[in-house]
N, CA and C atoms of all chains as a GROMACS GRO file, in nm:
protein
  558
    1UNK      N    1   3.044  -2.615   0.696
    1UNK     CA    2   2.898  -2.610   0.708
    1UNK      C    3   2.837  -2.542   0.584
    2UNK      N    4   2.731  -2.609   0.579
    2UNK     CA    5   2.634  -2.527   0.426
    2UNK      C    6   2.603  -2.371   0.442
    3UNK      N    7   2.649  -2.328   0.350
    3UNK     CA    8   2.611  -2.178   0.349
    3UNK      C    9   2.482  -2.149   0.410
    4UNK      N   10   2.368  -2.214   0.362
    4UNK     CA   11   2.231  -2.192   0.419
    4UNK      C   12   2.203  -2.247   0.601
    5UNK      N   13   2.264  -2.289   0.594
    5UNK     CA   14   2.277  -2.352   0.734
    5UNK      C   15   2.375  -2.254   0.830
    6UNK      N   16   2.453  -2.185   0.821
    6UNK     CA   17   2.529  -2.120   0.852
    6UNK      C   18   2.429  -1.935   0.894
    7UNK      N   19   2.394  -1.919   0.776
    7UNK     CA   20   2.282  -1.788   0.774
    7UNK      C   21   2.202  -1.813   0.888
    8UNK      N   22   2.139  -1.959   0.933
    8UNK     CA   23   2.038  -1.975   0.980
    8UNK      C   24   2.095  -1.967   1.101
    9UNK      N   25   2.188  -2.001   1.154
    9UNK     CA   26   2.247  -1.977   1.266
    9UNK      C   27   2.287  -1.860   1.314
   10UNK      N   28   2.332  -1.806   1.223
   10UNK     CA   29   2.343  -1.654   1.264
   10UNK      C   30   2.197  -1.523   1.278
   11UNK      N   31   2.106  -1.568   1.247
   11UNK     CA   32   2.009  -1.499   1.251
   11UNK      C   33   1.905  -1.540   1.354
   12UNK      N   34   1.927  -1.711   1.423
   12UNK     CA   35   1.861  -1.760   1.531
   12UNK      C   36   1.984  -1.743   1.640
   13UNK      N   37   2.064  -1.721   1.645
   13UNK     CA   38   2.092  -1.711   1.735
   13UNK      C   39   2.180  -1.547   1.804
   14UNK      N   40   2.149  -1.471   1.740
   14UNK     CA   41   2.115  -1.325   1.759
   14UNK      C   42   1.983  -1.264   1.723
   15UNK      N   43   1.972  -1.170   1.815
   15UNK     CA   44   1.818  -1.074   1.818
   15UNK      C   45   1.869  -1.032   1.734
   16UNK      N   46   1.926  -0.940   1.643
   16UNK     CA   47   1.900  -0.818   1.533
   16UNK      C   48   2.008  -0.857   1.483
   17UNK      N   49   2.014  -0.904   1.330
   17UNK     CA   50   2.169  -0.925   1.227
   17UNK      C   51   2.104  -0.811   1.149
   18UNK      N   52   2.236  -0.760   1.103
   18UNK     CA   53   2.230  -0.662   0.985
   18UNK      C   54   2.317  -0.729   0.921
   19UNK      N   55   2.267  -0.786   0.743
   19UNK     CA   56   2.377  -0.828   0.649
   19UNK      C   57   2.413  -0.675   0.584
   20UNK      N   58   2.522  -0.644   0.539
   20UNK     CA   59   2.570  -0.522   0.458
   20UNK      C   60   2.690  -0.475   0.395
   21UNK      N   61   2.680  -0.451   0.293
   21UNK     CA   62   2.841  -0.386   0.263
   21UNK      C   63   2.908  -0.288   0.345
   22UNK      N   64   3.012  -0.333   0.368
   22UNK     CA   65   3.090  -0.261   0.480
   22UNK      C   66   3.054  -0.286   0.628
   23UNK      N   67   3.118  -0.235   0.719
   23UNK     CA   68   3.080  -0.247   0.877
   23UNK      C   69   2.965  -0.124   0.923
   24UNK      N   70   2.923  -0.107   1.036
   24UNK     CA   71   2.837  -0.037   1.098
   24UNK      C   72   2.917   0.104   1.112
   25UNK      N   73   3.045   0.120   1.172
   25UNK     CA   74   3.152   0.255   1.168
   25UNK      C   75   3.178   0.240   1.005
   26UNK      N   76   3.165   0.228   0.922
   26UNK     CA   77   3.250   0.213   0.749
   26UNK      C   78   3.153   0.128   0.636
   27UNK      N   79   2.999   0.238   0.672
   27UNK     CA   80   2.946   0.148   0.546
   27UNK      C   81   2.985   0.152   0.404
   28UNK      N   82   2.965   0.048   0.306
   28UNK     CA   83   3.040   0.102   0.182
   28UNK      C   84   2.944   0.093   0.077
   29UNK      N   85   2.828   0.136   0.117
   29UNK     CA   86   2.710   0.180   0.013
   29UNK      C   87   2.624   0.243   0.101
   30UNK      N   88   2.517   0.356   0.018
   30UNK     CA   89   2.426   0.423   0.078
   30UNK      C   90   2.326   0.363   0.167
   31UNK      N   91   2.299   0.268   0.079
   31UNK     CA   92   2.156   0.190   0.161
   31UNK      C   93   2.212   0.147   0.292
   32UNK      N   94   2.318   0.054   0.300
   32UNK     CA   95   2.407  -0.002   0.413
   32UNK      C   96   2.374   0.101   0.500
   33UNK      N   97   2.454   0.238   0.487
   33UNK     CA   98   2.425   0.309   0.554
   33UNK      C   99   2.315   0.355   0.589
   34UNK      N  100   2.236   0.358   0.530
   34UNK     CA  101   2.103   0.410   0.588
   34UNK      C  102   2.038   0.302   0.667
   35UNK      N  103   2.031   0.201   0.656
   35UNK     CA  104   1.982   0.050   0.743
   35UNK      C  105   2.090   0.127   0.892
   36UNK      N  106   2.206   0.158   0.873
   36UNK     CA  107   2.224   0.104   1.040
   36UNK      C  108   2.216   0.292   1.101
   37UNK      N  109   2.187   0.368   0.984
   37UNK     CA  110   2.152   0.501   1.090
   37UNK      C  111   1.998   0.436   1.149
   38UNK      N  112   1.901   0.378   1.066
   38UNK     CA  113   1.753   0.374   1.081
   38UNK      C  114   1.783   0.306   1.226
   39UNK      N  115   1.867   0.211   1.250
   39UNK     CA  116   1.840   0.120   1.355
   39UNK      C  117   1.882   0.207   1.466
   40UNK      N  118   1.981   0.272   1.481
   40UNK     CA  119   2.000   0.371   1.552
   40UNK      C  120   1.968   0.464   1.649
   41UNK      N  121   1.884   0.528   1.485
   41UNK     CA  122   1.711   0.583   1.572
   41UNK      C  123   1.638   0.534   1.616
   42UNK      N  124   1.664   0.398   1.626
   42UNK     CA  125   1.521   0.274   1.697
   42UNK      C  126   1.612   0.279   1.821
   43UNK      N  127   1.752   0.369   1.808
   43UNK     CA  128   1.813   0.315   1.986
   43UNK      C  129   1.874   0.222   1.946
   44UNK      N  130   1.912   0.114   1.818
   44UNK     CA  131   1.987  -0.043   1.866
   44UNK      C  132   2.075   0.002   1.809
   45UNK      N  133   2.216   0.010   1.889
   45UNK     CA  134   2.359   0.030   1.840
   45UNK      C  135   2.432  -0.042   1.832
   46UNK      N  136   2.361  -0.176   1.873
   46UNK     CA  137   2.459  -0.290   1.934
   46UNK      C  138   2.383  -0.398   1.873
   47UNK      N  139   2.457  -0.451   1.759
   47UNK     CA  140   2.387  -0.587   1.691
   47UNK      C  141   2.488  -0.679   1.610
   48UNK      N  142   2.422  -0.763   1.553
   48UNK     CA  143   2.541  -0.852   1.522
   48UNK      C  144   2.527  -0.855   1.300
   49UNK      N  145   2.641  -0.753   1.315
   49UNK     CA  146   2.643  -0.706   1.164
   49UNK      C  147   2.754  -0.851   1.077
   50UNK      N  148   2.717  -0.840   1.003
   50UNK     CA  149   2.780  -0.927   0.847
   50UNK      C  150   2.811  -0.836   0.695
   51UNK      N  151   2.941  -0.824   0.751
   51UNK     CA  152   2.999  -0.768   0.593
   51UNK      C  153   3.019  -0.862   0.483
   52UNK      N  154   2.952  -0.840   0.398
   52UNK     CA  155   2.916  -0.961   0.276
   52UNK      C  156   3.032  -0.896   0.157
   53UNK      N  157   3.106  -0.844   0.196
   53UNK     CA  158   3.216  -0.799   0.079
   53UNK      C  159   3.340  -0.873   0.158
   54UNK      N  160   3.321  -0.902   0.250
   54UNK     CA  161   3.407  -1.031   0.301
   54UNK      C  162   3.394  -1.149   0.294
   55UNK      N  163   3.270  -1.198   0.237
   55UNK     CA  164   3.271  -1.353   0.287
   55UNK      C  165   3.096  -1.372   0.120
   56UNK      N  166   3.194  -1.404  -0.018
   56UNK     CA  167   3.116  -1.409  -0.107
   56UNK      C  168   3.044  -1.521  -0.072
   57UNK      N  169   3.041  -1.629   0.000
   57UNK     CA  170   2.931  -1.726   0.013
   57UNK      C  171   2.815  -1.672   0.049
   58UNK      N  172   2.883  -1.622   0.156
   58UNK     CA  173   2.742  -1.537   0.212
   58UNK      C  174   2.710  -1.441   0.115
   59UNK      N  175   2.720  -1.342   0.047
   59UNK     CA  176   2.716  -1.236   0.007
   59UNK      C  177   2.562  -1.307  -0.130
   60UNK      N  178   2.629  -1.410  -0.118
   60UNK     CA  179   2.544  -1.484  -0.259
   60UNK      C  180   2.407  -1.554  -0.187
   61UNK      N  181   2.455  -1.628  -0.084
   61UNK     CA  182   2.382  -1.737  -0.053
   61UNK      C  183   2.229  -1.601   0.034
   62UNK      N  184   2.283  -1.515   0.113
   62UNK     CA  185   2.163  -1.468   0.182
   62UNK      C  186   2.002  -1.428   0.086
   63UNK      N  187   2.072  -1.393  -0.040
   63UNK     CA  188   2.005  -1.394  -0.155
   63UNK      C  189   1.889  -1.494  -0.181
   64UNK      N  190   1.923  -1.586  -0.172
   64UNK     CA  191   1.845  -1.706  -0.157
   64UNK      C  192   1.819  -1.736  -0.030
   65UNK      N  193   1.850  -1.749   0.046
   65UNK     CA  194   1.772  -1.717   0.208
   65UNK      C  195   1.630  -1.690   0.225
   66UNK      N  196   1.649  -1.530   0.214
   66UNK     CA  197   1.533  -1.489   0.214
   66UNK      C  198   1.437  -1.419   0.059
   67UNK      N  199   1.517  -1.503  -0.054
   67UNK     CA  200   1.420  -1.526  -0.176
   67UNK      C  201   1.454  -1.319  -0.196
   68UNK      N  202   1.598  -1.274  -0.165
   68UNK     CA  203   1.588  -1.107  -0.188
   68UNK      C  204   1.660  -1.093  -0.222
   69UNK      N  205   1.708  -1.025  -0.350
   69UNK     CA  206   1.811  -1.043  -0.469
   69UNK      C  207   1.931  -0.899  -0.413
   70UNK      N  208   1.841  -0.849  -0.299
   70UNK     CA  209   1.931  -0.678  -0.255
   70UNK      C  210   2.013  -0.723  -0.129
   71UNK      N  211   2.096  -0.604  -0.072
   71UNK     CA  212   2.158  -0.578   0.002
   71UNK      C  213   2.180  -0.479   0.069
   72UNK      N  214   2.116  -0.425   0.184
   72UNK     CA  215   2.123  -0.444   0.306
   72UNK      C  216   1.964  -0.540   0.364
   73UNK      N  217   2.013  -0.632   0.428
   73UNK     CA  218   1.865  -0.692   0.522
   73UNK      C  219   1.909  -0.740   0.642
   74UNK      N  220   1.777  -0.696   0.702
   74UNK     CA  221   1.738  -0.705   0.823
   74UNK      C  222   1.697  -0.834   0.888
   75UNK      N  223   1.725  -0.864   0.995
   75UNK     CA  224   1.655  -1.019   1.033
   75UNK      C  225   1.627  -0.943   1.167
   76UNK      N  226   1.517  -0.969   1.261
   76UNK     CA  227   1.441  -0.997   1.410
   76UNK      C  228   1.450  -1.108   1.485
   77UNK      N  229   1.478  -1.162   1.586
   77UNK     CA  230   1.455  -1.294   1.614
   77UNK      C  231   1.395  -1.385   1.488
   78UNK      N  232   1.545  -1.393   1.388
   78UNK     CA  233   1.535  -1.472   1.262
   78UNK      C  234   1.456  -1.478   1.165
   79UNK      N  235   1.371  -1.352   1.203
   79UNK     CA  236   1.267  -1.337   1.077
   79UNK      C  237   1.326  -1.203   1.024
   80UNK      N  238   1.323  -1.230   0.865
   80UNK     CA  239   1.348  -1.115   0.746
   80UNK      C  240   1.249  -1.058   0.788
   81UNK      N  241   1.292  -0.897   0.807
   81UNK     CA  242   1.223  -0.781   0.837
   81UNK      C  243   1.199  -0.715   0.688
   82UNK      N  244   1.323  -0.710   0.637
   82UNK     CA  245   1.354  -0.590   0.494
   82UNK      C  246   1.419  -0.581   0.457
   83UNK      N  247   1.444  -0.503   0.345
   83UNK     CA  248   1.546  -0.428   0.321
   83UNK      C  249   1.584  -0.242   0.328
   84UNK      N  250   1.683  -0.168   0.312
   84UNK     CA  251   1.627  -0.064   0.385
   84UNK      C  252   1.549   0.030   0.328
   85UNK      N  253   1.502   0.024   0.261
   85UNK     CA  254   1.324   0.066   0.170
   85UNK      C  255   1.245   0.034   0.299
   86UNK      N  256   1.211  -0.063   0.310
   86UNK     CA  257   1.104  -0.127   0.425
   86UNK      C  258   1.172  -0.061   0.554
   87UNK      N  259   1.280  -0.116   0.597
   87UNK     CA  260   1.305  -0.033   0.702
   87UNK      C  261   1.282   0.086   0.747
   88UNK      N  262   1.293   0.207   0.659
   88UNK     CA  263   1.318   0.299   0.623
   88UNK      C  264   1.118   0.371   0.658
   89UNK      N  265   1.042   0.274   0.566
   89UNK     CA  266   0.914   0.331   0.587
   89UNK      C  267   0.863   0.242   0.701
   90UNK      N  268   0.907   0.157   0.788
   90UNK     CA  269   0.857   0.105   0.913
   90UNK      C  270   0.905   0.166   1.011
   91UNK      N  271   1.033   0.272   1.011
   91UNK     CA  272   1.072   0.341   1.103
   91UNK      C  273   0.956   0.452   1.076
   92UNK      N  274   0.944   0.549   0.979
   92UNK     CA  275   0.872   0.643   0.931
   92UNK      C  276   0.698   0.586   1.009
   93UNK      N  277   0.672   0.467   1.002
   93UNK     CA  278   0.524   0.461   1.040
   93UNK      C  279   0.498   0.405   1.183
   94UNK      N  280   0.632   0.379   1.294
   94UNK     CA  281   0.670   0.353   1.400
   94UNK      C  282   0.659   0.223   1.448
   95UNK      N  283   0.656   0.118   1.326
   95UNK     CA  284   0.626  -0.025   1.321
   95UNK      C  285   0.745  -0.048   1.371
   96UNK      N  286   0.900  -0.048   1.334
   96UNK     CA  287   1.025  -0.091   1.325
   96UNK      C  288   1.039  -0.040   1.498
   97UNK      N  289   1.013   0.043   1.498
   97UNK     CA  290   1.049   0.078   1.655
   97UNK      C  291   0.979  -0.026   1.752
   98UNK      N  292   0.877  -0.106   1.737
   98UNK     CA  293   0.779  -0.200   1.790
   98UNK      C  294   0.807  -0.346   1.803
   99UNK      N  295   0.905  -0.373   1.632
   99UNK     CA  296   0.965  -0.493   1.610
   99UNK      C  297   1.059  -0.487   1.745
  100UNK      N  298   1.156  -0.386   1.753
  100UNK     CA  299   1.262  -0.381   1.788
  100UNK      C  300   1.280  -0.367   1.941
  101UNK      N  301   1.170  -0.307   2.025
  101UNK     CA  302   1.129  -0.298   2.127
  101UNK      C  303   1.110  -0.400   2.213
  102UNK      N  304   1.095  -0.489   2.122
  102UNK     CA  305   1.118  -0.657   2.228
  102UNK      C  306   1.269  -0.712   2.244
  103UNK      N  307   1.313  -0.682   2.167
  103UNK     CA  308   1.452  -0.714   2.109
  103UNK      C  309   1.494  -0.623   2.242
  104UNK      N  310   1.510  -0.511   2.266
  104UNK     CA  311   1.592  -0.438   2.344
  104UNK      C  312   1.587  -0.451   2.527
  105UNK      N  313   1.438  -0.511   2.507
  105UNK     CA  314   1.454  -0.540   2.666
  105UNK      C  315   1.460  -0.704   2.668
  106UNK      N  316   1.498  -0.775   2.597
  106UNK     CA  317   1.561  -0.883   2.642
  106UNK      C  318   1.688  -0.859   2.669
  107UNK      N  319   1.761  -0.735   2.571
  107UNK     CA  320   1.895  -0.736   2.604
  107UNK      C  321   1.949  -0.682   2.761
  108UNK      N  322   2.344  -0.094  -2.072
  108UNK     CA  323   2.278   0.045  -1.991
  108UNK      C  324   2.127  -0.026  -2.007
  109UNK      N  325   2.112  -0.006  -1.865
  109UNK     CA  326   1.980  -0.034  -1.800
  109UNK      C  327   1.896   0.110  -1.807
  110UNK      N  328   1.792   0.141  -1.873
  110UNK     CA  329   1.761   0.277  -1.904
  110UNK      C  330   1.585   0.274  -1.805
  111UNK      N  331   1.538   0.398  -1.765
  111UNK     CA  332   1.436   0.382  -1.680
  111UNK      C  333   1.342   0.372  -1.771
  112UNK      N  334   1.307   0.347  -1.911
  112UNK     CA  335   1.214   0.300  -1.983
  112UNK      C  336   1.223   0.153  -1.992
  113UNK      N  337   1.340   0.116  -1.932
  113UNK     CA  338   1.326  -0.081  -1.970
  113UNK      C  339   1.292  -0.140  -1.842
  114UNK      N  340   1.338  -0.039  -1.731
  114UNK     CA  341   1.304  -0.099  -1.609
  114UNK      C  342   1.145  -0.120  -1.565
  115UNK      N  343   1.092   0.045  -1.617
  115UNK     CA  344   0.965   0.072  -1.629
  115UNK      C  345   0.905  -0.090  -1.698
  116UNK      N  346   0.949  -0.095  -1.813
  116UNK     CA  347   0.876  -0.176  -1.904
  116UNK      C  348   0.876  -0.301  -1.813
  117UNK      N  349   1.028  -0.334  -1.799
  117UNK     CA  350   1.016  -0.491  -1.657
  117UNK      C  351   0.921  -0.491  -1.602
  118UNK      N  352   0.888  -0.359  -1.493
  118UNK     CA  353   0.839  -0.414  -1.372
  118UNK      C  354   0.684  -0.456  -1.474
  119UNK      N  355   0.655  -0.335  -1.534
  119UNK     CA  356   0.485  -0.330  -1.641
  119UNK      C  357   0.477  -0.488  -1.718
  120UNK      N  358   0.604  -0.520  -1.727
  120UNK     CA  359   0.513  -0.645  -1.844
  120UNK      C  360   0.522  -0.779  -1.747
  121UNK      N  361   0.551  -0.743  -1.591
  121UNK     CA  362   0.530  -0.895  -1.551
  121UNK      C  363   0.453  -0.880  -1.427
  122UNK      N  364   0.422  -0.730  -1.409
  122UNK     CA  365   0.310  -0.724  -1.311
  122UNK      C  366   0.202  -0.592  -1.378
  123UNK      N  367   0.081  -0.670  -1.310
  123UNK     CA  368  -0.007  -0.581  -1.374
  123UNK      C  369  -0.042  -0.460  -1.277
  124UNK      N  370   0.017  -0.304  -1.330
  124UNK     CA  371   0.042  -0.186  -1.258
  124UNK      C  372  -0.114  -0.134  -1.305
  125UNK      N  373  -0.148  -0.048  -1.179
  125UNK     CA  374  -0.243   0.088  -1.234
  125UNK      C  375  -0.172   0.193  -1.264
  126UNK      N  376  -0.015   0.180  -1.173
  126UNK     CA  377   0.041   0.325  -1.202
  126UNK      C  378   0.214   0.287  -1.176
  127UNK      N  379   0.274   0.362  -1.236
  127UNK     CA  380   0.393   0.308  -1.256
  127UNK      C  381   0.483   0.394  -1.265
  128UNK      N  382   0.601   0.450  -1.198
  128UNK     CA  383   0.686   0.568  -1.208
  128UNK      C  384   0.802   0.549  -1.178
  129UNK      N  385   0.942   0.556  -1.274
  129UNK     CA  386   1.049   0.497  -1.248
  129UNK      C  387   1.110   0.669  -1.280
  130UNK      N  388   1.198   0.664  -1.183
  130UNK     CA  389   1.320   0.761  -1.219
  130UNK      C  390   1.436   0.683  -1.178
  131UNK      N  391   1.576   0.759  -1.257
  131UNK     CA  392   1.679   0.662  -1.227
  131UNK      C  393   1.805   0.732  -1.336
  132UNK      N  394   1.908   0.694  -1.338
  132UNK     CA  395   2.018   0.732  -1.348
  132UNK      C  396   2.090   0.664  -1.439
  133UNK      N  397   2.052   0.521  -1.469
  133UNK     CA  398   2.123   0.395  -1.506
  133UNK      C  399   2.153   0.295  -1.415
  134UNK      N  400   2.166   0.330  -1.270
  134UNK     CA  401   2.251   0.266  -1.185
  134UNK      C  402   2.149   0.213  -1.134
  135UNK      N  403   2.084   0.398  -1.026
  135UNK     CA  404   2.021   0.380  -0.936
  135UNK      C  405   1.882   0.431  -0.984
  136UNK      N  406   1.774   0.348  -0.933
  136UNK     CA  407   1.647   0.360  -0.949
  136UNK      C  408   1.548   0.418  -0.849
  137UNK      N  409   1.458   0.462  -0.898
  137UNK     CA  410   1.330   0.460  -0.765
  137UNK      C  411   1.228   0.467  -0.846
  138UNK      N  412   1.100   0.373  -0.754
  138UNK     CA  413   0.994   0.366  -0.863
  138UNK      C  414   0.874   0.335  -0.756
  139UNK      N  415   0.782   0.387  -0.810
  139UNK     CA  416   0.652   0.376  -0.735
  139UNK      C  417   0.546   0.334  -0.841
  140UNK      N  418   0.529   0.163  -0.765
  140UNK     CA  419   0.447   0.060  -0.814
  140UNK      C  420   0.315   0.045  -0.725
  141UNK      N  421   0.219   0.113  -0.803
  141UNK     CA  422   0.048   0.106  -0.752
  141UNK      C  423   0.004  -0.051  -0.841
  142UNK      N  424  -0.030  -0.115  -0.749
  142UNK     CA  425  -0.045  -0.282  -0.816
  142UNK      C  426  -0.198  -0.314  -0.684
  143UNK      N  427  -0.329  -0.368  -0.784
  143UNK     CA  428  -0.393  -0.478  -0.720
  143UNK      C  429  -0.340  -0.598  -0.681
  144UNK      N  430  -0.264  -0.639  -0.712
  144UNK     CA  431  -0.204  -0.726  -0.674
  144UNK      C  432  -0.126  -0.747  -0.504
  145UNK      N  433  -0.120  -0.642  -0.510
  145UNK     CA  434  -0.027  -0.572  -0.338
  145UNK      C  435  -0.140  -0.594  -0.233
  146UNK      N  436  -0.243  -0.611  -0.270
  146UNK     CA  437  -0.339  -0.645  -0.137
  146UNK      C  438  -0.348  -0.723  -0.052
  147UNK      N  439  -0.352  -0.705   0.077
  147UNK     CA  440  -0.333  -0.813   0.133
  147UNK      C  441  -0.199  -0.857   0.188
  148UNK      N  442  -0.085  -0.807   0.138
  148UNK     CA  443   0.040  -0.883   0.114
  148UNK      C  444   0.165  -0.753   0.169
  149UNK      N  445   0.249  -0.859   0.236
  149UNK     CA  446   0.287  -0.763   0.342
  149UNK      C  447   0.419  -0.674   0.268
  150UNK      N  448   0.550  -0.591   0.311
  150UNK     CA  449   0.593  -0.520   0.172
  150UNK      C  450   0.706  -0.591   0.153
  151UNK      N  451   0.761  -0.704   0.262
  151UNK     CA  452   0.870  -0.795   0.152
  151UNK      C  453   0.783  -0.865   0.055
  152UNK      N  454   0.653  -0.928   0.083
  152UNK     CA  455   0.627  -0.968  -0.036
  152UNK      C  456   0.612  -0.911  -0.156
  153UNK      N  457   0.556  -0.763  -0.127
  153UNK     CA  458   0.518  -0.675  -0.271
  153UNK      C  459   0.650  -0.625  -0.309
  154UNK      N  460   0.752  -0.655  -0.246
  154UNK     CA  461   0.897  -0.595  -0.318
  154UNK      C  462   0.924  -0.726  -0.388
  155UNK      N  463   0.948  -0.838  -0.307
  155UNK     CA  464   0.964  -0.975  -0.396
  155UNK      C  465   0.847  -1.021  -0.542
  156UNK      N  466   0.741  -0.982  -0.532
  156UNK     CA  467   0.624  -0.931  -0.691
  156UNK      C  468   0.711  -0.868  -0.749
  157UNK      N  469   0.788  -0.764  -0.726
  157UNK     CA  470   0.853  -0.680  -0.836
  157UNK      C  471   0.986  -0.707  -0.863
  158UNK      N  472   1.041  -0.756  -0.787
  158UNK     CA  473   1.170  -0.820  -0.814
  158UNK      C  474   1.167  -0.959  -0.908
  159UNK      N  475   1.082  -1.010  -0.870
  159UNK     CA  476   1.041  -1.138  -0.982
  159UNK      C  477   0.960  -1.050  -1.142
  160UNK      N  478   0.903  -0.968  -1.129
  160UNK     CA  479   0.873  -0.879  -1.245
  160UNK      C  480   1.019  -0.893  -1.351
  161UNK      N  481   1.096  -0.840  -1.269
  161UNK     CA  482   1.210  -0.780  -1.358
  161UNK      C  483   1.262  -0.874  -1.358
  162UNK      N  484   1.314  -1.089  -1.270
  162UNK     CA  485   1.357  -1.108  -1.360
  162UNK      C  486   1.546  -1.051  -1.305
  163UNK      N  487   1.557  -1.211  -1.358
  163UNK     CA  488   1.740  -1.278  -1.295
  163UNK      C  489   1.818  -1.148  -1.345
  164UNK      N  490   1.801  -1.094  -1.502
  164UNK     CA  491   1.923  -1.059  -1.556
  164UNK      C  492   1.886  -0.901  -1.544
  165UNK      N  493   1.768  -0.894  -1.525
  165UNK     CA  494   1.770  -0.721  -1.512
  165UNK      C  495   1.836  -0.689  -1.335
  166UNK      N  496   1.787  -0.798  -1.250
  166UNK     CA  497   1.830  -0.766  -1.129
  166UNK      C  498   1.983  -0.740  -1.106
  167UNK      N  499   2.102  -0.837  -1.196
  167UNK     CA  500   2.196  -0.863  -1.208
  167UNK      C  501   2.255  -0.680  -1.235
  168UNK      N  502   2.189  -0.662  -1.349
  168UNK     CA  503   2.200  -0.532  -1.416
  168UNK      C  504   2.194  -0.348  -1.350
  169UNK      N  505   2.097  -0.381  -1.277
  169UNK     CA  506   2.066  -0.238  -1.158
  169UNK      C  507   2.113  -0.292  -1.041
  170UNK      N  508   2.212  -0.164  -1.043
  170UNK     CA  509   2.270  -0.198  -0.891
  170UNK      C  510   2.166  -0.167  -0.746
  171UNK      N  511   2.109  -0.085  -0.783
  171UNK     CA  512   2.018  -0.048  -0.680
  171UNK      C  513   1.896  -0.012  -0.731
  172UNK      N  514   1.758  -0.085  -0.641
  172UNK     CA  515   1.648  -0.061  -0.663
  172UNK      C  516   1.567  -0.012  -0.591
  173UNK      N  517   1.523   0.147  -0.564
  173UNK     CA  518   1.431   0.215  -0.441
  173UNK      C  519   1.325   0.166  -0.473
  174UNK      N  520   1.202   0.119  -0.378
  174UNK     CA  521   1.097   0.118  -0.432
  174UNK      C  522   0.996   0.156  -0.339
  175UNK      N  523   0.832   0.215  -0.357
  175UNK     CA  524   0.761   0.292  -0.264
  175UNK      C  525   0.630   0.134  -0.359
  176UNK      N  526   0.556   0.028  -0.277
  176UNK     CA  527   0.462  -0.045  -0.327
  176UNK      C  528   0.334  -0.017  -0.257
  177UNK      N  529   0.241   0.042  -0.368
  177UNK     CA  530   0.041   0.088  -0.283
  177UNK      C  531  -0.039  -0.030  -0.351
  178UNK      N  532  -0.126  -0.052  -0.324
  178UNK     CA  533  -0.260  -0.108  -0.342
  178UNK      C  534  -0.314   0.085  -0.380
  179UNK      N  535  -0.405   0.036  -0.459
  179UNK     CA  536  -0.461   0.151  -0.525
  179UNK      C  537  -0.516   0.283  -0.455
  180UNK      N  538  -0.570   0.168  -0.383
  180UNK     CA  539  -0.647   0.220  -0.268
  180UNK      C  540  -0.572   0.311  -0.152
  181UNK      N  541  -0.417   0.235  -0.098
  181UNK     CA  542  -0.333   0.299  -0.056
  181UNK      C  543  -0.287   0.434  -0.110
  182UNK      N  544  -0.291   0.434  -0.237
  182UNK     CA  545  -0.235   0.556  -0.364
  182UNK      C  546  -0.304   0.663  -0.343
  183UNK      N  547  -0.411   0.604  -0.304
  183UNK     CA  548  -0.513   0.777  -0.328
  183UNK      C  549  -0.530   0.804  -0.180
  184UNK      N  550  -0.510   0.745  -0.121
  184UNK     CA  551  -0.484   0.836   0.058
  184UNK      C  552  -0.368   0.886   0.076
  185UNK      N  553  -0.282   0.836  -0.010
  185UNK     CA  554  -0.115   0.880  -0.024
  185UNK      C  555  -0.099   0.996  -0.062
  186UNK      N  556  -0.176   1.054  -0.168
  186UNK     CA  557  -0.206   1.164  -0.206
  186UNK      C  558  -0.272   1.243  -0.170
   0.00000   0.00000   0.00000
C-alpha cells in the first residue's frame, strides 16, 4: 500500500496517533518526549504511537502528509493537531485538553 | 554549521517579521517570530509560513526548530 494511503489509515482509524522517535516508555528525542508527557497531562495514556526510526517510509512520507518537515505530530480524529511547540502551548492555554476531551469519552 | 544569524536571516528574508529572535546552539533553535502575516491563521499554519521561510535545505540542516509565532498585536499583550 502507498505510503500516503497507509498514514491515512492510521490516523482515521484511531482517535489520538502520536508519530515519534522512539516509543511512549523510550522516547529518543526531547520533543518526542515532551509530546507524550503533554498528552499525559491531558490524562491520554493510551494511544496509538508510530516510531518513525523504524519504518523510514513513514518517517519521510508523514512529512508530506501534513506539509510538516518536524517530528513529533499529533493527529485527533485524523486531523493534524501539531507539533510539540503547539502542543505544548495548547496544553498551556487549555485548548489541547478540549481537543482531547472528546476523544476520551468515546473511549 | 547552521549559525543563529543564518537562521535569523532565513526566517527574515522570506517572511516579512516586525520582530525576530533566534537563539540556538547550531543544532537546536528557538525563535520568536512577530509576523502580520500570522493573522488570522491558525499556529500549524504560522509554523508552516516559517518553515517554508527557511526553505528545503536549511530545514534538512537544523535538527530542531522551537518556535513561539504572534501577530503584533498578540506581542504586545504577551508582554
Amino acid at each position: 500500500m502507498d505510503v500516503q494511503q497507509r498514514i491515512k489509515e492510521q490516523v482515521t482509524q484511531n482517535p489520538v496517533v502520536l508519530y515519534m522517535k522512539g516509543t511512549p516508555q523510550f522516547p529518543q528525542c526531547g520533543f518526542s518526549s515532551l509530546a507524550v508527557q503533554v498528552l499525559s497531562a491531558c490524562g491520554v495514556n493510551r494511544f496509538y504511537s508510530v516510531n518513525v526510526l523504524e519504518d523510514a517510509a513513514i518517517r519521510d512520507g508523514i512529512k508530506a502528509f501534513a506539509n510538516w518537515p518536524t517530528i513529533p505530530q499529533l493527529y485527533v480524529n485524523g486531523e493534524f493537531v501539531g507539533g510539540s511547540d503547539i502542543m505544548r502551548e495548547m496544553y498551556e492555554s487549555g485548548e489541547l485538553q478540549r481537543v482531547l476531551e472528546s476523544v476520551k469519552q468515546q473511549a | 554549521m547552521v549559525t543563529v544569524e543564518s537562521v535569523k536571516h532565513g526566517i527574515g528574508a522570506g517572511l516579512a517579521c516586525e520582530h525576530l529572535e533566534v537563539l540556538g546552539d547550531g543544532q537546536h533553535f528557538q525563535a520568536l517570530v512577530v509576523a502580520r502575516a500570522f493573522a488570522g491563521k491558525s499556529r500549524v499554519q504560522r509554523h508552516q509560513l516559517v518553515y517554508q521561510a527557511l526553505g528545503e535545505r536549511m530545514r534538512e540542516e537544523i535538527h530542531a526548530l522551537s518556535m513561539r509565532t504572534l501577530t503584533p498585536e498578540e506581542w504586545q499583550q504577551d508582554g
